[in-house]
C-alpha positions as CSV (number, residue, x, y, z in Angstrom):
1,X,75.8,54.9,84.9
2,X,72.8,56.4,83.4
3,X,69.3,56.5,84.5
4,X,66.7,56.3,82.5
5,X,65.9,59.7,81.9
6,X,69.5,60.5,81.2
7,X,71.1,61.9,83.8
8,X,73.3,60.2,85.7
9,X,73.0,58.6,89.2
10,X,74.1,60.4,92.0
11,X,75.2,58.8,95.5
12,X,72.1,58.1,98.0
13,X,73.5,61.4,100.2
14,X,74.0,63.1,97.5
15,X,70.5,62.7,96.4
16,X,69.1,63.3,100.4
17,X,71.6,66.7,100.4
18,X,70.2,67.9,97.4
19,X,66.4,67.3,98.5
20,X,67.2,68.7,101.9
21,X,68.9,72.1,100.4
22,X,65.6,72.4,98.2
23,X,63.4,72.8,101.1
24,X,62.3,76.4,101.2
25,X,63.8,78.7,104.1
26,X,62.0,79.2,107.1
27,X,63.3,82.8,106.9
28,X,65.2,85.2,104.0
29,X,68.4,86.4,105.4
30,X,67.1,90.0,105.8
31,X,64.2,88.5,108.6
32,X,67.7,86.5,110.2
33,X,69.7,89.7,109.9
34,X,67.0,91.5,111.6
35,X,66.6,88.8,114.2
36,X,70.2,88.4,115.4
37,X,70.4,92.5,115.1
38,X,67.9,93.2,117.6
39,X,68.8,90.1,119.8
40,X,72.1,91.8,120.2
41,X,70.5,95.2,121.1
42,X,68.1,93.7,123.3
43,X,70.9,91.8,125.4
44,X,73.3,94.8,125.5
45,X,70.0,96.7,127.6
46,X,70.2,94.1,129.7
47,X,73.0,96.6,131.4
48,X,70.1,98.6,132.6
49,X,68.8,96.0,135.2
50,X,72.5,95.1,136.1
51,X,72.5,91.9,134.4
52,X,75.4,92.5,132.3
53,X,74.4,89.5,129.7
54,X,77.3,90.9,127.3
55,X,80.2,92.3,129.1
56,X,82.5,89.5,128.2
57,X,82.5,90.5,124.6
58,X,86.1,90.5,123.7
59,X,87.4,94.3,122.8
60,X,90.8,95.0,120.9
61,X,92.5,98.2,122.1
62,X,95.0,100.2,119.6
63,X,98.3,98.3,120.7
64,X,101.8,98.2,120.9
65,X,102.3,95.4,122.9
66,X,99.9,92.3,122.1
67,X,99.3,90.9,125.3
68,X,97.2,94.1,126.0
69,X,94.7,94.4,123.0
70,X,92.3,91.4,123.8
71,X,89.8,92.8,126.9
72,X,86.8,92.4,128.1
73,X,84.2,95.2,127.0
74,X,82.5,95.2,130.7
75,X,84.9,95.9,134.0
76,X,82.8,93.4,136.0
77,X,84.5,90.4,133.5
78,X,88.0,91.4,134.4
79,X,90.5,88.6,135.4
80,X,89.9,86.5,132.5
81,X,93.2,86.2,130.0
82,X,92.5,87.4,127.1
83,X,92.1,84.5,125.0
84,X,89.1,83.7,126.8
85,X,86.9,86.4,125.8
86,X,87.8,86.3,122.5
87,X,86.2,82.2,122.5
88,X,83.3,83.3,124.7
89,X,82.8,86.0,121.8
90,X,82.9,83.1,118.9
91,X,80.8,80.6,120.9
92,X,78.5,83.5,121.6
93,X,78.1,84.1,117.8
94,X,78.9,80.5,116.4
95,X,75.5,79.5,118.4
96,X,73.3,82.5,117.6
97,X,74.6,82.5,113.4
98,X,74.4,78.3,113.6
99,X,71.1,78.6,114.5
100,X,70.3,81.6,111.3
101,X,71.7,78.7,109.4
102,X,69.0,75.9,110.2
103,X,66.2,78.6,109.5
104,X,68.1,79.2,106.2
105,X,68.1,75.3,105.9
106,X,71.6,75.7,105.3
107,X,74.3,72.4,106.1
108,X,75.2,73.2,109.7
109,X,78.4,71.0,109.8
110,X,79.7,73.0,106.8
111,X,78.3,76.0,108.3
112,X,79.9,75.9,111.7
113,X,83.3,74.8,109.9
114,X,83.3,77.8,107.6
115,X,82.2,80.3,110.0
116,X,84.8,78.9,112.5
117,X,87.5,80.0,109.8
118,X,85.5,83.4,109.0
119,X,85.8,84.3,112.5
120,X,89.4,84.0,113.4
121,X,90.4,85.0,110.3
122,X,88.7,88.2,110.5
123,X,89.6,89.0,114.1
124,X,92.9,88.1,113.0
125,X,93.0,90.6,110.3
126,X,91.0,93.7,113.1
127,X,94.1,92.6,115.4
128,X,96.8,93.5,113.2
129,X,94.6,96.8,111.6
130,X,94.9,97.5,115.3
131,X,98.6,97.4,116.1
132,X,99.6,101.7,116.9
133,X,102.1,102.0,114.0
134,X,98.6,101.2,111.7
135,X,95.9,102.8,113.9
136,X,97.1,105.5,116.3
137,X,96.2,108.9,115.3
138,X,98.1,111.8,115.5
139,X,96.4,112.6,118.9
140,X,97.3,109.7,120.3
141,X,101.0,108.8,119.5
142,X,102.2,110.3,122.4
143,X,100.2,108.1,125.0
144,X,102.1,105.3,122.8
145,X,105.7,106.9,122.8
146,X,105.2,107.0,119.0
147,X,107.2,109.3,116.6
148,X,104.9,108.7,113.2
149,X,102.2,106.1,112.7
150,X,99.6,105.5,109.5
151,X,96.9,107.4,111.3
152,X,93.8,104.9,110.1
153,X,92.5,104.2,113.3
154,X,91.6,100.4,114.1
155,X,89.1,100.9,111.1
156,X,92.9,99.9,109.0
157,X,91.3,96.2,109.9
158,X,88.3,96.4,107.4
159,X,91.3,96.9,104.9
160,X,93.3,93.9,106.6
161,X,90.6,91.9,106.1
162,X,89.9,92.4,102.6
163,X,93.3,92.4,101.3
164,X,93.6,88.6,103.3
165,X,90.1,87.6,101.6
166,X,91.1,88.8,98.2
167,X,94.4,86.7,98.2
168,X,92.7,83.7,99.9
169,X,90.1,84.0,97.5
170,X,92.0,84.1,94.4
171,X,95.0,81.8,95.4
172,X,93.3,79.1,97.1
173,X,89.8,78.0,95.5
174,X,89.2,75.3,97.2
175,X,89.8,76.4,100.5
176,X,87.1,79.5,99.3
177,X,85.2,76.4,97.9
178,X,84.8,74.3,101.1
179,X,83.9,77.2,104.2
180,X,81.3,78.5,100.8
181,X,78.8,78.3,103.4
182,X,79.5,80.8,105.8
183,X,80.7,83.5,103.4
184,X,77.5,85.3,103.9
185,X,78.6,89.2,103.2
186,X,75.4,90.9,103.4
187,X,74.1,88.6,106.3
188,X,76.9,90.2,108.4
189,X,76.9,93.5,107.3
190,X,72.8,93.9,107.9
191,X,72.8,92.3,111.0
192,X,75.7,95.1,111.1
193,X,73.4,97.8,109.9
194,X,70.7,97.1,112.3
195,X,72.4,97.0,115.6
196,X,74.6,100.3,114.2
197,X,70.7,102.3,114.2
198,X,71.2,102.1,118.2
199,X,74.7,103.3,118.4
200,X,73.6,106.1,115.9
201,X,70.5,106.9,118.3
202,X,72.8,107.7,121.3
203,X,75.3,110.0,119.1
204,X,72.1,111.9,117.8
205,X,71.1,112.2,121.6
206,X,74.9,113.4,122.5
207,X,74.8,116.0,120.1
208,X,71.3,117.3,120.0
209,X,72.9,120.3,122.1
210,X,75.3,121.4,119.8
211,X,74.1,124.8,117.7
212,X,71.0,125.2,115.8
213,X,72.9,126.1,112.7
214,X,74.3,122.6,112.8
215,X,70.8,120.9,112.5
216,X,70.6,122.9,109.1
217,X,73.8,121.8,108.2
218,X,72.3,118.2,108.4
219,X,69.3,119.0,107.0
220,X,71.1,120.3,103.9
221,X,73.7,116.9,103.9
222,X,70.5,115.2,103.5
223,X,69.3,116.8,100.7
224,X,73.1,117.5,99.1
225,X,73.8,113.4,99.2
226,X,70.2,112.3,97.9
227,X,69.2,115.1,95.5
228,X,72.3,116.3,94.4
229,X,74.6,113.8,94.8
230,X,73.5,110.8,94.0
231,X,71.1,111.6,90.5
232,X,74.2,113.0,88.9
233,X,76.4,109.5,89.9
234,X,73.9,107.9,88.4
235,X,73.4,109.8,85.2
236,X,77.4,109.8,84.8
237,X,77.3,106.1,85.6
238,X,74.3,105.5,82.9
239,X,75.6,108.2,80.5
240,X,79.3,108.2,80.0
241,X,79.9,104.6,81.4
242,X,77.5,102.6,79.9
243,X,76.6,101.0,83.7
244,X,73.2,99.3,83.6
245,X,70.3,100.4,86.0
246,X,71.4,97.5,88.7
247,X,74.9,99.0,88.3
248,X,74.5,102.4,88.6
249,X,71.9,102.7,91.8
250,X,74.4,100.9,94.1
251,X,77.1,102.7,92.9
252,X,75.3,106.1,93.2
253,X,74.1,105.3,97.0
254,X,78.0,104.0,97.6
255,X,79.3,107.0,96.2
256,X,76.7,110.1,97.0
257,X,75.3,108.4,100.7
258,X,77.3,106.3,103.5
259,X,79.0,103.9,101.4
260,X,78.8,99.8,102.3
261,X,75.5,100.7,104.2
262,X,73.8,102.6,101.4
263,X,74.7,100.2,98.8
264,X,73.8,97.2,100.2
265,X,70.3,98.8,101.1
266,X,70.4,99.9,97.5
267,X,70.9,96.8,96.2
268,X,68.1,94.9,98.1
269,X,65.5,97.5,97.1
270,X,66.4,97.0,93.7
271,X,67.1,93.0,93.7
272,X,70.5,93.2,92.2
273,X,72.9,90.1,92.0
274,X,75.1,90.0,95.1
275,X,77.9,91.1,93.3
276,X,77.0,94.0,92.9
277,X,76.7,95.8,96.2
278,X,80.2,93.4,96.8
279,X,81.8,95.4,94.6
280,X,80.8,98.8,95.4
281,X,81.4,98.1,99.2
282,X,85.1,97.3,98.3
283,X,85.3,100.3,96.2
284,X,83.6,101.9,98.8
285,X,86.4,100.6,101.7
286,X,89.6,101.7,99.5
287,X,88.8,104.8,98.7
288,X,87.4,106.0,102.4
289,X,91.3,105.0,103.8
290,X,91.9,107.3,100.9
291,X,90.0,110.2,102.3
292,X,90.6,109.5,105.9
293,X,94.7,109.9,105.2
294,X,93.8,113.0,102.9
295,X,91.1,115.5,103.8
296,X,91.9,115.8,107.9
297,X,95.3,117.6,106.2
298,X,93.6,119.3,103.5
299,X,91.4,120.9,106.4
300,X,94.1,121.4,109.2
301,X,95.8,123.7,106.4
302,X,93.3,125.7,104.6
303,X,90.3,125.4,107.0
304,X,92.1,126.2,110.6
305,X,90.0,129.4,110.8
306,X,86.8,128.3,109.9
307,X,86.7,124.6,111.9
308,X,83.5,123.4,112.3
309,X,83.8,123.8,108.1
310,X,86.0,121.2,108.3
311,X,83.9,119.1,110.2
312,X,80.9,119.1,108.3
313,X,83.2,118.7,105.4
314,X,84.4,115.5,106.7
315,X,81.2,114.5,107.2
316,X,79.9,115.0,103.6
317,X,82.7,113.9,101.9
318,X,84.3,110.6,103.7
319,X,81.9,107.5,102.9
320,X,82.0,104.9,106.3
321,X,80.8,106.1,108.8
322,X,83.9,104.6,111.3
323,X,86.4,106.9,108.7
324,X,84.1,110.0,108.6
325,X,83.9,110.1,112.6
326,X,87.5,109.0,112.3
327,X,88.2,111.9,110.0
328,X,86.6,114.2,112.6
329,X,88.7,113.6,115.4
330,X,92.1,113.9,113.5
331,X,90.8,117.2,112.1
332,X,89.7,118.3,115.3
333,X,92.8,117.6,117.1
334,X,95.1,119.2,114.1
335,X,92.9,122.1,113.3
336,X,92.9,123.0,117.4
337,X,97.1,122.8,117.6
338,X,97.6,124.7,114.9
339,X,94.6,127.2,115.8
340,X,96.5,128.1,118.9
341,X,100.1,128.0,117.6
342,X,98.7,130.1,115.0
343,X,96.4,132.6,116.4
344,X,96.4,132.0,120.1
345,X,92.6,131.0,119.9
346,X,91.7,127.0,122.3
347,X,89.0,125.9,120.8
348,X,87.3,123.1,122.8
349,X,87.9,119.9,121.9
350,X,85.0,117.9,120.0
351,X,82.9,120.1,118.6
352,X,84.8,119.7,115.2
353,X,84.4,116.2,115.4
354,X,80.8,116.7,116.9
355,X,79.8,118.4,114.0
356,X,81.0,115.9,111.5
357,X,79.0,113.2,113.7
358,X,75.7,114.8,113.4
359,X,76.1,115.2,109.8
360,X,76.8,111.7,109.1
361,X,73.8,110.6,111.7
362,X,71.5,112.5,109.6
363,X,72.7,111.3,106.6
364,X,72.6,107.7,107.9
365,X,69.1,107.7,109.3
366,X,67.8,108.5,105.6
367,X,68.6,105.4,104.3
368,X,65.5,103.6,105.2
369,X,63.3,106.2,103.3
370,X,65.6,106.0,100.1
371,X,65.5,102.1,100.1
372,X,61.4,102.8,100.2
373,X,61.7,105.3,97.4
374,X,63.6,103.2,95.6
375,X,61.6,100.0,96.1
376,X,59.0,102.4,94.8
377,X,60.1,103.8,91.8
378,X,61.4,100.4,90.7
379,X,58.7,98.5,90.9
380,X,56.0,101.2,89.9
381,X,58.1,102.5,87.1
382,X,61.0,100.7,86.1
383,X,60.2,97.2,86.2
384,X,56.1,97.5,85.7
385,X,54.9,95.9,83.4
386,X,52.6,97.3,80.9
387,X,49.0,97.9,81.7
388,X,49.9,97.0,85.5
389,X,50.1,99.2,88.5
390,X,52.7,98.7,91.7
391,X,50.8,97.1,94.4
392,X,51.5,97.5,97.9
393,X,52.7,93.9,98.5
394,X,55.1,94.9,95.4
395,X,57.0,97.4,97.2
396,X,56.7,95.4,100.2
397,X,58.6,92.7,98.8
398,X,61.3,94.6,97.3
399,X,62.0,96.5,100.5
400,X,65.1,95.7,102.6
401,X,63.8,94.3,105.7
402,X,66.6,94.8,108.0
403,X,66.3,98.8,107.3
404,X,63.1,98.0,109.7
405,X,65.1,97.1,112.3
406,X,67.8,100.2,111.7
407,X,64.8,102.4,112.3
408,X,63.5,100.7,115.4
409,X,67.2,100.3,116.9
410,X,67.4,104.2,116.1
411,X,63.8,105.1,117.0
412,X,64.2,103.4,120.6
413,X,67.4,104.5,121.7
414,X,66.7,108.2,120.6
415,X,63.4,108.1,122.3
416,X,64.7,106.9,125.8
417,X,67.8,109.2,125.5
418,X,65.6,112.4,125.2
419,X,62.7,111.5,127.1
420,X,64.9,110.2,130.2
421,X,68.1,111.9,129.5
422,X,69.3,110.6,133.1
423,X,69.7,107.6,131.6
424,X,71.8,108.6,128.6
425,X,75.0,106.8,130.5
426,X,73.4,103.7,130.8
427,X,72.0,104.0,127.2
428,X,75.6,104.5,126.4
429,X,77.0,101.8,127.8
430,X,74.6,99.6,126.8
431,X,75.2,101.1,122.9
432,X,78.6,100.3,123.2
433,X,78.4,96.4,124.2
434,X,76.2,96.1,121.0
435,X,78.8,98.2,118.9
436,X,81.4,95.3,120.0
437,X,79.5,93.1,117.8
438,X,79.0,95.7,115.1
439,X,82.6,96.2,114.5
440,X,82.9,92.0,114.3
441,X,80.3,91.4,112.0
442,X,81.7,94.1,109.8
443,X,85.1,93.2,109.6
444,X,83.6,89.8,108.7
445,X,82.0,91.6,106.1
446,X,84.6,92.5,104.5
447,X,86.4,89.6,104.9
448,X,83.5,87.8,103.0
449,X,83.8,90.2,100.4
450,X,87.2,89.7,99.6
451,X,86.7,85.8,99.4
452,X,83.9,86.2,96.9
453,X,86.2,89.1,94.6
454,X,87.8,86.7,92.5
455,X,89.9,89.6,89.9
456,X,89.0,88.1,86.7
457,X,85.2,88.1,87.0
458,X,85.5,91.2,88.7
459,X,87.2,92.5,85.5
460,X,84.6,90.9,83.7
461,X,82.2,92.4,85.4
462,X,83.6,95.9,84.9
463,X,85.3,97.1,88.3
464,X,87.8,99.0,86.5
465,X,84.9,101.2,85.1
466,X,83.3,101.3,88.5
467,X,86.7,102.4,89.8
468,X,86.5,105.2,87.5
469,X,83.2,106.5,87.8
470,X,84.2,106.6,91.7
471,X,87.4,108.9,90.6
472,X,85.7,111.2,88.7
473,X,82.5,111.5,90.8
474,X,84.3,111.6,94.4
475,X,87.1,113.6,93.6
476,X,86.1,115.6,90.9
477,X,82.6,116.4,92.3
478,X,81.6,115.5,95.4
479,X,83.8,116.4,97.6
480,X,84.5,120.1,96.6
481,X,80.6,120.2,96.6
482,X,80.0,118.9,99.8
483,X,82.8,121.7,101.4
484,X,81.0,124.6,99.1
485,X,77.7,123.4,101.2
486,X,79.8,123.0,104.4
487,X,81.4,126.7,104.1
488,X,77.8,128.2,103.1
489,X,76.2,127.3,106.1
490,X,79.2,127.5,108.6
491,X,81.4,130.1,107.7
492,X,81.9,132.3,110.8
493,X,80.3,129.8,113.0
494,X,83.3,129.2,115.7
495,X,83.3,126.6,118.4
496,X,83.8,127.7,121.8
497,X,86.8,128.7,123.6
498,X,88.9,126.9,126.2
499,X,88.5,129.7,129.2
500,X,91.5,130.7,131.3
């Protein structure tokens, strides 16, 4: 029946949903991915006054046999089955995220259902990227009585899970359609972001000894993947592709920086629609299993003399930062076998790998200043209008809050590690109950992505084209680039030798 101003009547609850879901926020979701970030990092230092507040987060070893994946991250938990840390991890993060949801003035019911499906689903999916035959790398097939395996590390479960999200989300609508509320991409992956600054802080403090020369090598990644890198991407993008401005940033910062992270900061300091950085982060995802089952090989034969070349190389080239470091161990345990069955010469082991993690740190910890550069530029040059200046508040607003707490996860961790470098194992352990969470709220990530990639808008939108401009740019540019820069600044620097 009609009303009298023409539109028709609605059920009482509907009408009381509707005024409830208008109330403003009492936080955006970049304050609530800051918030749960940093309450993460500040229970995991708990450790340091012996109250292990997270130790029964649940871990998921590479595996052969299931019963022995699900674990405790803390030895003080043991006993418990598995099962049991893996709900004490949900409950954990079905309060804290529940909780987001009110100060988002979101429909907790529908939240806590959705989320509830999120969550399994997604462990699910990091369970089976886990299994050895998937994950093991060449290093470790022995320790699993394995003859061949796929070599993607447990990292194979970001792909699991966006493969499961993209057929859920384009076979079954309406099951996309009723958990809508907890498919919150970039709440999990900045909430990610931020407790991954303090995980990066203690593997800046761990390699802060390596050589001299490899602080350069940084220095120059920095400058390859933000000055080099990314204004051609975007130019090819623009140019030859046709890719508007909100299209083309992203896709330059997925491309040229550290992939999901870069675009997603990218896209807040920007304001483009959520599908944007979406797509680019599954781009982003594909092509890294790409490099990761590529370049270690590429390295181990044509870069065995010159190995720390082949670290930094992984470094510049592969785009996560789980498949660069990834890339870095399997280079660094093929490059040393054939080293020795080749010229007789035992290297140490991971100073390859070493090399290829301070890269990507430094790259990494850049991200906050390009997000503020690029909040600048847009709002006092691309979207000013005429006869207006950028004002502070303007750049303010446009910048991606949770890089704040990125920089003070960092900042902290890399402060205490070199001012009290006694306490680096505590600092360490500590890092890596809070990485527990990390890995979980980025395999939800993706996840979410997939749901929310339904293939004909994304054709619509243009993926194919994105695709391409990846193609051409990665493997046609990029990469030979970032080993021309890699072999300038490390040819003839050797690690050392295994003595005796």
């Amino acid at each position: 029946m009609a009303t009298k101003s023409g539109l028709a009547s609605e059920p009482k609850g509907a009408v009381e949903a509707a005024a409830a879901s208008s109330k403003p926020p009492l936080m955006s979701e970049d304050w609530l991915a800051v918030c749960c970030g940093l309450l993460v990092f500040v229970l995991s230092f708990a450790f340091f006054w012996r109250a292990d507040l997270l130790g029964w987060a649940v871990t998921t070893a590479v595996w052969t046999k299931p019963r022995s994946a699900l674990g405790p991250i803390s030895k003080s938990y043991a006993g418990w089955p598995g099962w049991a840390y893996l709900i004490a991890t949900f409950t954990f993060l079905a309060v804290v995220l529940t909780l987001g949801a009110a100060a988002l003035k979101a429909n907790l019911r529908k939240f806590l259902l959705g989320f509830t499906v999120v969550f399994f689903a997604s462990y699910l999916a990091w369970f089976i990227g886990s299994w050895a035959y998937i994950a093991a790398t060449p290093d470790k097939r022995k320790a699993f009585g394995l003859a061949w395996s796929l070599s993607l590390t447990s990292e194979a479960g970001f792909i699991v899970a966006l493969l499961a999200g993209l057929l859920v989300g384009n076979f079954l609508p309406r099951a996309v359609a009723a958990i809508k509320e907890a498919i919150r991409p970039e709440l999990y992956i900045k909430t990610a972001i931020v407790i991954l600054g303090g995980f990066l802080g203690i593997a800046a403090v761990e390699q802060r000894q390596l050589a001299t020369s490899i602080m350069f090598l940084g220095a120059s990644a920095v400058i390859a993947a933000y000055l080099i890198f990314w204004p051609i991407v975007y130019f090819v993008a623009r140019r030859y592709f046709g890719f508007s401005r909100e299209w083309a940033a992203p896709l330059a910062s997925g491309i040229s920086i550290c992939g999901v992270s870069a675009a997603i900061a990218t896209g807040s300091a920007i304001r483009s629609r959520p599908v944007v950085p979406i797509m680019v982060s599954s781009l982003v995802v594909v092509f890294a299993v790409v490099e990761l089952l590529l370049l270690p090989f590429v390295g181990q034969t044509f870069l065995y003399h010159q190995p720390l070349v082949a670290g930094a190389w992984m470094g510049l080239a592969v785009k996560t930062d789980g498949a660069a470091v990834a890339s870095g161990a399997i280079v660094d345990s093929l490059i040393r076998a054939k080293a020795l069955a080749a010229t007789g010469v035992n290297y140490q082991a991971n100073w390859i790998m070493g090399v290829t993690t301070t890269v990507k740190v430094l790259i990494d910890v850049f991200i906050g200043v390009w997000a503020f550069i690029l909040a600048w530029v847009w709002s006092a040059k691309i979207e000013r209008r005429q006869g207006e200046r950028a004002r502070a508040w303007q750049i303010w607003e446009r910048f991606p809050k949770f890089i704040l707490g990125y920089v003070a996860t960092f900042l902290l961790v890399l402060a205490l590690g070199i001012a009290f470098p006694s306490l680096i194992p505590k600092i360490k352990a500590s890092m890596a109950q809070a990485n527990v969470f990390r890995s979980l709220f980025f395999v939800m990530t993706f996840f979410a992505i997939g749901l929310l990639s339904n293939f004909r808008k994304l054709w619509q939108e243009g993926i194919a084209k994105l695709a391409a401009v990846y193609v051409l740019c990665l493997f046609g540019y990029i990469i030979w680039v970032g080993l021309l820069i890699s072999w300038l600044f490390f040819h003839g620097v050797l690690p050392p030798v295994v003595k005796g």
